[in-house]
Each structure stands twice: as C-alpha cells, then as structure tokens.
C-alpha positions, 0 to 999 in steps of 0.5 A: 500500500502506498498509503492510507487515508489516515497516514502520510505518503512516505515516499522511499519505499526502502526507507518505509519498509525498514521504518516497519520492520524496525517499528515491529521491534518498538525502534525508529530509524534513529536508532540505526545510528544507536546500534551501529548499522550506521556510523554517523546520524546523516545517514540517519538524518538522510533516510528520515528525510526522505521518507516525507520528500520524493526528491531525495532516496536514500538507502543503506550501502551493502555493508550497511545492510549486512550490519542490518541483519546481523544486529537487527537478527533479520528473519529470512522474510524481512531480508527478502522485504528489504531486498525487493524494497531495495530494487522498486527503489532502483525502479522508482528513482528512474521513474522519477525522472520520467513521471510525476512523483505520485504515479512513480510511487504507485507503480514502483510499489507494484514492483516491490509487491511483485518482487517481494512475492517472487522472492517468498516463492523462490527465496533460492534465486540470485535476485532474493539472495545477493542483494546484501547489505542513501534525503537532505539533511536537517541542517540549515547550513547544509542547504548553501551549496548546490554542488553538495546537494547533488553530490548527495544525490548522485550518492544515492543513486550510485548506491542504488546502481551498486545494489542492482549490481550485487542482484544481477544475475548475469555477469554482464549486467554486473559490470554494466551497473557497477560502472554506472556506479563508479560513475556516479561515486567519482562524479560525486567526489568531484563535486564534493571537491568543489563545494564550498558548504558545508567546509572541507574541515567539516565532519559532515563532509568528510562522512559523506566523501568517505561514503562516495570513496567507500562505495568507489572502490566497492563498485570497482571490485565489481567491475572486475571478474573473477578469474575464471567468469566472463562477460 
C-alpha cells in the first residue's frame, strides 16, 4: 500500500519498509545510528528525510545492510522485504525522472509487491539472495551549496546502481551497473571537491566523501571478474 487515508505518503519505499520492520521491534530509524548499522546520524538524518520528500532516496550501502541483519537478527522474510524494497527503489528513482512523483510511487510499489512475492516463492534465486547489505539533511547550513546537494544525490543513486549490481544475475549486467556506479561515486567526489558548504574541515563532509570513496572502490571490485567468469 502506498498509503492510507489516515497516514502520510512516505515516499522511499526502502526507507518505509525498514521504518516497519524496525517499528515491529518498538525502534525508529534513529536508532540505526544507536546500534551501529550506521556510523554517523546523516545517514540517519538522510533516510528520515526522505521518507516525507520524493526528491531525495536514500538507502543503506551493502555493508550497511549486512550490519542490518546481523544486529537487527533479520528473519529470512524481512531480508527478502528489504531486498525487493531495495530494487522498486532502483525502479522508482528512474521513474522519477520520467513521471510525476505520485504515479512513480504507485507503480514502483507494484514492483516491490511483485518482487517481494517472487522472492517468498523462490527465496533460492540470485535476485532474493545477493542483494546484501542513501534525503537532505536537517541542517540549515547544509542547504548553501548546490554542488553538495547533488553530490548527495548522485550518492544515492550510485548506491542504488551498486545494489542492482550485487542482484544481477548475469555477469554482464554486473559490470554494466557497477560502472554506472563508479560513475556516479567519482562524479560525486568531484563535486564534493568543489563545494564550498558545508567546509572541507567539516565532519559532515568528510562522512559523506568517505561514503562516495567507500562505495568507489566497492563498485570497482565489481567491475572486475573473477578469474575464471566472463562477460
């Protein structure tokens, strides 16, 4: 459901189905940062934000989600709802740029509903299995500077791109997501570079140019194959 008469729209369809899965436990995204999912509340402060803005969808990078499971003890069913909530996201980010924010919405939650009832019925399939383990800031400050602001976006989307990777099934498409990854992470990078606000000095700057360096090299290794595979 992409919402009820009585609830607000919560546009990342990732950030919402963690939201559920956390709240069954009588937590809040808040408490990612409390239990070392996550390292540093923007990653936090990102996610929530993106809940209530359909410009911003932000995930957690694979090493994220393996904490995820392993802290948060993850059922079998509540990884696989977060894998297929991983991908409609992938899906709903593209349709974003295409459609109005409301029919991407309702067409991306088609997806996750269909991916996550494959995924129950074939939990052994490389879509349900590899997709292991990024919404503005609240910060005033962090609003002064367009560069940073689409460094930011370009992480999401690169996080999504490295997600998509891990669950494709072929080679070839690996590669091809991966690349589109690497892209995104060193594109971000760059801006970062660039930008003026928040100072290079800054804590938060150096957490989110630590995420693009990070997921950088994640997405190079997947550019690789392994010996003995080929495209």
């Amino acid at each position: 459901m992409v919402k009820s008469s009585h609830s607000p729209v919560r546009w990342n369809i990732f950030a919402r189905e963690l939201e559920d899965i956390l709240v069954a436990r009588g937590l809040r995204l808040g408490h990612l940062n409390d239990r070392g999912v996550v390292y540093h509340p923007e990653k936090v402060r990102r996610l929530q934000h993106s809940l209530a803005s359909p410009e911003h969808l932000t995930t957690l990078n694979p090493e994220e989600m393996e904490r995820l499971g392993t802290i948060m003890q993850l059922t079998d069913n509540e990884q696989q709802r977060l894998r297929a909530a991983l991908l409609a996201t992938a899906v709903e980010m593209v349709l974003m740029d295409r459609v109005d924010p409301e029919t991407a919405l309702m067409a991306s939650d088609d997806v996750f509903n269909i991916l996550f009832a494959a995924m129950k019925a074939q939990p052994g399939t490389v879509m349900a299995r590899n997709v292991k383990g990024v919404a503005m800031t609240g910060d005033a400050d962090m609003l002064g500077d367009a560069a940073f602001m689409q460094a930011l976006d370009l992480i999401d989307r690169a996080t999504l791109a490295l997600h998509v990777s891990r669950s494709a099934p072929l080679l070839q498409a690996q590669v091809v997501h991966a690349r589109q990854a690497y892209d995104g992470f060193t594109r971000s990078i760059e801006l970062l570079q660039r930008c003026q606000v928040p100072e290079h000095a800054s804590e938060s700057w150096h957490f989110w140019h630590d995420e693009a360096f990070h997921g950088q090299e994640m997405a190079k290794a997947l550019m690789q194959p392994k010996e003995g595979e080929s495209t």
